[in-house]
C-alpha positions as a Markdown table, in Angstrom:
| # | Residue | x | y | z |
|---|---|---|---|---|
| 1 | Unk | 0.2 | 18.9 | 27.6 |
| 2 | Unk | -1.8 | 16.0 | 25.9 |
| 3 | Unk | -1.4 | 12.3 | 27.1 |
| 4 | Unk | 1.4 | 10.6 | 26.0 |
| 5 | Unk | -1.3 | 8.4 | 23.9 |
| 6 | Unk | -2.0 | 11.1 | 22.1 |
| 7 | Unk | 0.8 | 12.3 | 20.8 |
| 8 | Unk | 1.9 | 11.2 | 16.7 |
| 9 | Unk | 5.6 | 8.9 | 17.0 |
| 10 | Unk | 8.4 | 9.6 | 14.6 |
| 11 | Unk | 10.6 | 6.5 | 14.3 |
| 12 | Unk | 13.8 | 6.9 | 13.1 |
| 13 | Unk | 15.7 | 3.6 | 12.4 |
| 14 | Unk | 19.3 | 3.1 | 12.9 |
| 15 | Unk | 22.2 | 1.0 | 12.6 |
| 16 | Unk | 25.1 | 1.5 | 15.6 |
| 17 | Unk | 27.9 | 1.3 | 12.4 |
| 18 | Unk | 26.2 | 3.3 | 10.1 |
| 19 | Unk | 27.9 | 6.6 | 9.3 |
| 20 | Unk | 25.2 | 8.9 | 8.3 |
| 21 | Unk | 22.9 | 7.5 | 11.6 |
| 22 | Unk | 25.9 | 8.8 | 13.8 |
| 23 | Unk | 25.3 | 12.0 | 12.4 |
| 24 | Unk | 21.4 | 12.1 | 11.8 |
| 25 | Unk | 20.6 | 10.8 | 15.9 |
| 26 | Unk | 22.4 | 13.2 | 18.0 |
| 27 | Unk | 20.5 | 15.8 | 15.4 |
| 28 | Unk | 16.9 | 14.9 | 17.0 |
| 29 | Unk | 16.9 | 17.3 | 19.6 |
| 30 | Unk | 16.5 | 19.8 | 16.7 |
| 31 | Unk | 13.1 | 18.2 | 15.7 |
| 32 | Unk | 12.5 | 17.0 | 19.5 |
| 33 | Unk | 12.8 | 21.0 | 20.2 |
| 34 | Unk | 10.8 | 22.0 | 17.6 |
| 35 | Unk | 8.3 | 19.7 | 17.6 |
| 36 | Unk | 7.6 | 19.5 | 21.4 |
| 37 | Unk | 4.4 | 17.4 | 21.1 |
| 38 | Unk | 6.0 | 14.9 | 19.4 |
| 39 | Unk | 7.2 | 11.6 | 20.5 |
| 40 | Unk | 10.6 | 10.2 | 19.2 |
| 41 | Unk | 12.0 | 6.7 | 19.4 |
| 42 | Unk | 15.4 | 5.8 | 18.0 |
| 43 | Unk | 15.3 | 2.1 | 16.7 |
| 44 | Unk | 18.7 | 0.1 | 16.5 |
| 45 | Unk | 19.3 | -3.3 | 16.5 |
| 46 | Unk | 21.2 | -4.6 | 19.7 |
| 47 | Unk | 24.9 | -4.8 | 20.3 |
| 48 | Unk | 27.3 | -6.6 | 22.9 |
| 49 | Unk | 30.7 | -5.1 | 22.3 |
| 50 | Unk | 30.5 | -1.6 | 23.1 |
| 51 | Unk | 28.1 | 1.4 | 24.3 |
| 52 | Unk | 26.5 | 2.2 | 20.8 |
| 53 | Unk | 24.4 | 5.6 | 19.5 |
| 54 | Unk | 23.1 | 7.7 | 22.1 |
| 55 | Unk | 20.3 | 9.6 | 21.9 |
| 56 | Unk | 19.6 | 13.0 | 23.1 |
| 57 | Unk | 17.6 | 13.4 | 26.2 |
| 58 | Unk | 13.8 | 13.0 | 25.6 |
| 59 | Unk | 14.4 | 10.8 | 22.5 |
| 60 | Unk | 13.9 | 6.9 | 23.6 |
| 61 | Unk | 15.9 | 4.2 | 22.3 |
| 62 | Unk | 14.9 | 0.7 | 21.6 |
| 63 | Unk | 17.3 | -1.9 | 20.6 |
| 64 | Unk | 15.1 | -4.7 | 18.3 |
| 65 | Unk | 16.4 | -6.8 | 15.3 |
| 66 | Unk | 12.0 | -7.6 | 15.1 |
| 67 | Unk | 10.8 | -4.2 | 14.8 |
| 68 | Unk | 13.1 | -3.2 | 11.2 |
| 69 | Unk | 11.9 | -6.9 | 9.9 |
| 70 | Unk | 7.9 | -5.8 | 11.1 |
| 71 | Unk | 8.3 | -2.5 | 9.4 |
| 72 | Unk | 9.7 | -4.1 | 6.4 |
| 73 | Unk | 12.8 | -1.5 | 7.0 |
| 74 | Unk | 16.1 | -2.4 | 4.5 |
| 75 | Unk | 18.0 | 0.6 | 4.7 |
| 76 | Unk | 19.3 | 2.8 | 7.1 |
| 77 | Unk | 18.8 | 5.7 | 8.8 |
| 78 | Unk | 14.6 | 5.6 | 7.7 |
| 79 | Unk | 12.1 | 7.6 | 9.7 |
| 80 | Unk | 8.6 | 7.3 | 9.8 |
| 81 | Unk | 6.0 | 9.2 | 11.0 |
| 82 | Unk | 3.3 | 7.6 | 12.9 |
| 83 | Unk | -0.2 | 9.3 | 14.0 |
| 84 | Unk | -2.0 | 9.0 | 17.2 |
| 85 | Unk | -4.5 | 6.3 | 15.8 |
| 86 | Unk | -1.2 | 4.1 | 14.7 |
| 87 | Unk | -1.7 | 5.0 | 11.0 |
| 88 | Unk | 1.7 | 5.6 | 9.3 |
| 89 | Unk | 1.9 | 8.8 | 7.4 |
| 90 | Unk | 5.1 | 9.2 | 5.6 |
| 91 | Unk | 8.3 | 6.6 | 5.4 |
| 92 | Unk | 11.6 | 7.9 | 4.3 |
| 93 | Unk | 15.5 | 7.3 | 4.0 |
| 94 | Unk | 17.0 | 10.5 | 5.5 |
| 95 | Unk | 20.2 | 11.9 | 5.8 |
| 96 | Unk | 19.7 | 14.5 | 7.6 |
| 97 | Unk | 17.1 | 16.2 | 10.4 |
| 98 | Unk | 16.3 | 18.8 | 7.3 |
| 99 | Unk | 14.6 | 15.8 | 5.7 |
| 100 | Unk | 13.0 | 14.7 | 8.9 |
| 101 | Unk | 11.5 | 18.3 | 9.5 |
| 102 | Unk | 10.6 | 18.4 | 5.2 |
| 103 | Unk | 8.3 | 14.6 | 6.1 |
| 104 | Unk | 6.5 | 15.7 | 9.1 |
| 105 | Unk | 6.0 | 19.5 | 7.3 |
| 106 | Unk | 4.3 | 17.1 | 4.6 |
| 107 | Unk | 2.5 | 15.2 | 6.6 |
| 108 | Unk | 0.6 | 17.5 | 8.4 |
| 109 | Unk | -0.2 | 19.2 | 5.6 |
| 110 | Unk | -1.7 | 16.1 | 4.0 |
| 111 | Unk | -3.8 | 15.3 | 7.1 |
| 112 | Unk | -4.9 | 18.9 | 7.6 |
């Protein structure tokens, strides 16, 4: 199993009252199954007044208002596939884990 420095990160950014992110998180343990080598990191910015998105085991969450503003994110849910050397590969609204599986099928096969 290779080092967790190794592995390419898929971020998928969120919003806790965002409708099609309710439906698009819970459907990463599709792509987390499928893509086993693959790390996966929900980004949502934080809240105080109830529990929020959960994410499927394996997936990490990070709650950060700084990170969408770094990554120049404005709309929601937006994944984006990151390779082991930090270089971003592919950036895309998504509604769906169909178009999540369609970027990283593209990526790789623009890096290979």
């Amino acid at each position: 199993m290779p080092d967790e420095q190794e592995k390419n990160t898929l971020m998928v950014f969120t919003n806790d009252m965002c409708g099609t992110c309710k439906h698009v998180v819970p459907e990463l343990d599709h792509v987390k199954r499928h893509y086993t080598d693959l790390r996966i990191i929900v980004v949502s910015s934080p809240i105080y007044y109830e529990e929020g998105l959960q994410v499927p085991d394996g997936v990490h969450l990070i709650r950060s208002d700084g990170l969408m503003n770094t990554y120049l994110i404005h709309s929601v849910p937006t994944a984006m596939l990151i390779d082991r050397e930090g270089i971003i590969l592919a950036t895309q609204s998504v509604s769906s884990y169909e178009n999540i599986m369609d970027m990283i099928g593209l990526s790789a096969e623009k890096v290979s």
